[in-house]
N, C-alpha and C positions, 0 to 999 in steps of 0.2 A: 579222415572225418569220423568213422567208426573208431576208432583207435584212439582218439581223445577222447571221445564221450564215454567210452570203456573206462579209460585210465580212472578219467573222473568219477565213474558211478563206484568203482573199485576202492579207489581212495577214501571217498564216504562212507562206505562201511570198512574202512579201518584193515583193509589188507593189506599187502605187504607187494608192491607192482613194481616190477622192470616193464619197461616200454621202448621196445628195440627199433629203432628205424630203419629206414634201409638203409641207412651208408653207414649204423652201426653193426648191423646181423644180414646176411644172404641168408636167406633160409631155403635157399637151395645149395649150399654146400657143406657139406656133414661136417668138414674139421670146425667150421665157426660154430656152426649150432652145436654140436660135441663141447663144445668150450663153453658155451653158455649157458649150458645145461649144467657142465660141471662148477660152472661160477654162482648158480644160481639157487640149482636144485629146486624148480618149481613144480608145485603140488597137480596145478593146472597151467593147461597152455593154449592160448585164443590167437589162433589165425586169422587176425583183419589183411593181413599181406594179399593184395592179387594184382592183376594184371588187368586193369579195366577200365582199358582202349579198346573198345569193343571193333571199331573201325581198323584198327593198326592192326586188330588180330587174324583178319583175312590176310593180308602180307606178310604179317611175323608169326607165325600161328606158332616153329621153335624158339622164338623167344618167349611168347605167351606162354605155352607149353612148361618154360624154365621154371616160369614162375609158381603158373597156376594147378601144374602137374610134380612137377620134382620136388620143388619146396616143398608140398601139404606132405609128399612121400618121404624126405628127408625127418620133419617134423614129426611121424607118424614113427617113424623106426628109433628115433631118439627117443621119443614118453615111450616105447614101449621097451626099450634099455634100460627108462629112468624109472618107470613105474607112476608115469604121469597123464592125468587126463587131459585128452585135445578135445577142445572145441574148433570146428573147421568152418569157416564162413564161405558158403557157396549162394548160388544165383538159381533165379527161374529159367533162364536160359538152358538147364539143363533138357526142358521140356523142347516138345516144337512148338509150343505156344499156339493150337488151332483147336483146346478144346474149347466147350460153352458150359463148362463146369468147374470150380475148384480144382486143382488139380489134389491128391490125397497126396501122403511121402512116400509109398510105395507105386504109385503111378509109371508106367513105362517109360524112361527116358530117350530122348532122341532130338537131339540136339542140334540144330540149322546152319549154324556156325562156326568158326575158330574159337570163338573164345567162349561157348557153348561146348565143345569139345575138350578143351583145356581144363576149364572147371571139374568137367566130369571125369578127367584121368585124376585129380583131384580129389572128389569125391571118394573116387574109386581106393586109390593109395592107399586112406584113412581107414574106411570101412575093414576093405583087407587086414591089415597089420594090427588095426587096432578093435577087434569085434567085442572085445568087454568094456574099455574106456574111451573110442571115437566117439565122437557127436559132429553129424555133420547138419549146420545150419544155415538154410535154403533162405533168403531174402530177396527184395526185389525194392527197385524205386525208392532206390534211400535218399535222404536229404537231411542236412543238418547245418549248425552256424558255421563248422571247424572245415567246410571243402567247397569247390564249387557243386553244384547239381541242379535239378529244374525250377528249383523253388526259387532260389536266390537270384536265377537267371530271369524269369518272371516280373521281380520284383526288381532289376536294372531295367529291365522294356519295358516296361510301364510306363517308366520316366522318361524313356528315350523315345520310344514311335509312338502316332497316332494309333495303330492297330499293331495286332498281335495275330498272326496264321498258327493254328495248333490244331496236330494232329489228333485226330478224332476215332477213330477206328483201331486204336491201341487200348486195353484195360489192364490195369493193374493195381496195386494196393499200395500207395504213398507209402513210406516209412521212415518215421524219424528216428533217427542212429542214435537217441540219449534213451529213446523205448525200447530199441534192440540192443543197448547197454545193457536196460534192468533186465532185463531178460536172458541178456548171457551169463548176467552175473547171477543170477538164481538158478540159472543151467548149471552151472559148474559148482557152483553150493551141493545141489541136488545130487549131481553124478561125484563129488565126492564121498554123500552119505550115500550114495548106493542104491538111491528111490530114483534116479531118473534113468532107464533102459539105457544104454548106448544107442548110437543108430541114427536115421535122419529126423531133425524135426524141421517145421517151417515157422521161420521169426518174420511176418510180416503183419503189418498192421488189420485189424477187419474192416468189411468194407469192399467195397471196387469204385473204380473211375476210369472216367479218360482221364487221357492229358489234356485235351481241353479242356474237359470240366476240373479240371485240379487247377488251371490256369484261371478259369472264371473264378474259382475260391479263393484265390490267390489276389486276385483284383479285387473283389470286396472288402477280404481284411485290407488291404492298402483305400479304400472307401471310394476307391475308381471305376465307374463303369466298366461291369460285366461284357459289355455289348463291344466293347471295345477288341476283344478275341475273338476271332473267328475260325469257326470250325472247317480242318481242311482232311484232306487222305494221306495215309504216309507214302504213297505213290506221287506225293510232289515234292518228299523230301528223298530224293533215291542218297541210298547209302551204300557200302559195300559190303556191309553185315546186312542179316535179313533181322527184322525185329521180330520178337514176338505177338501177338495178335492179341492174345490172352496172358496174362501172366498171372494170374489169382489163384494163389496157394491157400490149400486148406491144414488146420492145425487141431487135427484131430489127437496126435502124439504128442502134444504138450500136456493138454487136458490130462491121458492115460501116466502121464509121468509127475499131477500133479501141479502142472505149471497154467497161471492161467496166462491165455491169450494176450495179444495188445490189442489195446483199444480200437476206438475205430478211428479211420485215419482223419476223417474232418476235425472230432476231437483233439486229435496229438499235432495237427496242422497249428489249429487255432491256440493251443499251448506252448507251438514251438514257436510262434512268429514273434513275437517281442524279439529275441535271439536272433532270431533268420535278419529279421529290418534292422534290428544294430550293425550285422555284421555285415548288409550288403549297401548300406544306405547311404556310406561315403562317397561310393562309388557311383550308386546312381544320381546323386546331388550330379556331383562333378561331370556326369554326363547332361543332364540337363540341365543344368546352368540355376537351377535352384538353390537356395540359400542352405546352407546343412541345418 
């Protein structure tokens, strides 16, 4: 989902993109990525690759781990062979998600989960190896037309049930993956000319919500009864990961480096949705039996 909206914003301003899948690059095993790097020789290198089954990652936490931790290290020891800047895409999950304030990027980590942990050997790789050209990029609640996520899910139950149960007692800051595009794409602009520090910054949109309330937003641009969602506890949805409580990252290191923030998330909502209902509206027809 990130990974298209990249390619695309990349394209647009007339660079020069490979775009590795997973069944073309493991970016956990150094002889492929070794090769790729030699095939390619690129300036910059943006990690969308993770692991993020958040639920699967309590039972797989070494496969998680494959992913989320060896690959960014793999990746990290190559640009710094190649003399290449990494951007590393990471999660709020790092946190425990229990404060009632922003969190800053320098905030103490400690993380509730597997895949909370994964990330962070992740993070960690990056920083180490790469202390003059890592960039590690902390997001949260991303959504966009190219994956599934909560937006789009929203917008099939709409059509399908009379009501909607949404959890209420979760906050964090919606993000549309074509904003944290521009956004990496001016990161890596940046940390080429040398103006933007290495180090962690946070790519998420301004703003906080529940997921209810992103769910009520989500109902209106579709012109459907708000009332329709009903606000519940995540103690009814039990999961085997623990979720965050709080997720709202502060971005105060973008600003210091030059970059300005992303908008606020109602705004980047209401710009992304024309996209979001193209791309999920087939499906909800066809679930409700409405006419496309």
């Amino acid at each position: 989902m990130l990974g298209r909206d990249l390619t695309a914003a990349l394209a647009r301003r007339g660079a020069a993109v490979v775009a590795a899948d997973r069944a073309a690059l493991d970016i956990a095993d150094p002889a492929r990525v070794r090769a790729a790097f030699e095939a390619h020789r690129p300036a910059v290198v943006v990690n969308c690759a993770a692991w993020t089954a958040v639920d699967d990652a309590e039972s797989r936490e070494a496969e998680a781990l494959r992913v989320n931790g060896t690959g960014p290290a793999v990746l990290a020891e190559t640009c710094r062979a190649h003399g290449s800047v990494l951007l590393h895409v990471s999660t709020d999950y790092v946190f425990a998600g229990d404060a009632d304030r922003p969190y800053p990027e320098d905030a103490p980590t400690a993380p509730r989960g597997a895949y909370g942990r994964t990330k962070l050997a992740g993070e960690r790789a990056v920083l180490e190896t790469l202390p003059d050209t890592g960039h590690v990029v902390r997001t949260a609640w991303l959504y966009g037309a190219g994956g599934a996520n909560f937006v789009r899910t929203m917008i099939r139950l709409e059509a399908a049930r009379d009501t909607v149960d949404v959890v209420d007692d979760q906050r964090g800051q919606p993000t549309w993956t074509a904003d944290l595009a521009g956004l990496l794409t001016a990161l890596g602009r940046a940390a080429l000319d040398g103006t933007a520090p290495a180090g962690v910054q946070h790519g998420t949109s301004a703003g906080e919500v529940s997921w209810y309330g992103l769910a009520c937003e989500v109902f209106r641009l579709l012109g459907a009864d708000p009332d329709r969602v009903r606000p519940t506890s995540a103690a009814a949805f039990a999961r085997p990961a623990p979720r965050p409580a709080y997720s709202v990252l502060a971005h105060d290191r973008l600003a210091a480096a030059g970059l300005a923030p992303l908008r606020d998330w109602r705004t980047a909502l209401h710009a992304a949705f024309p996209a979001l209902l193209a791309a999920e509206r087939p499906a909800a027809c066809a679930i409700s039996g409405r006419p496309g």
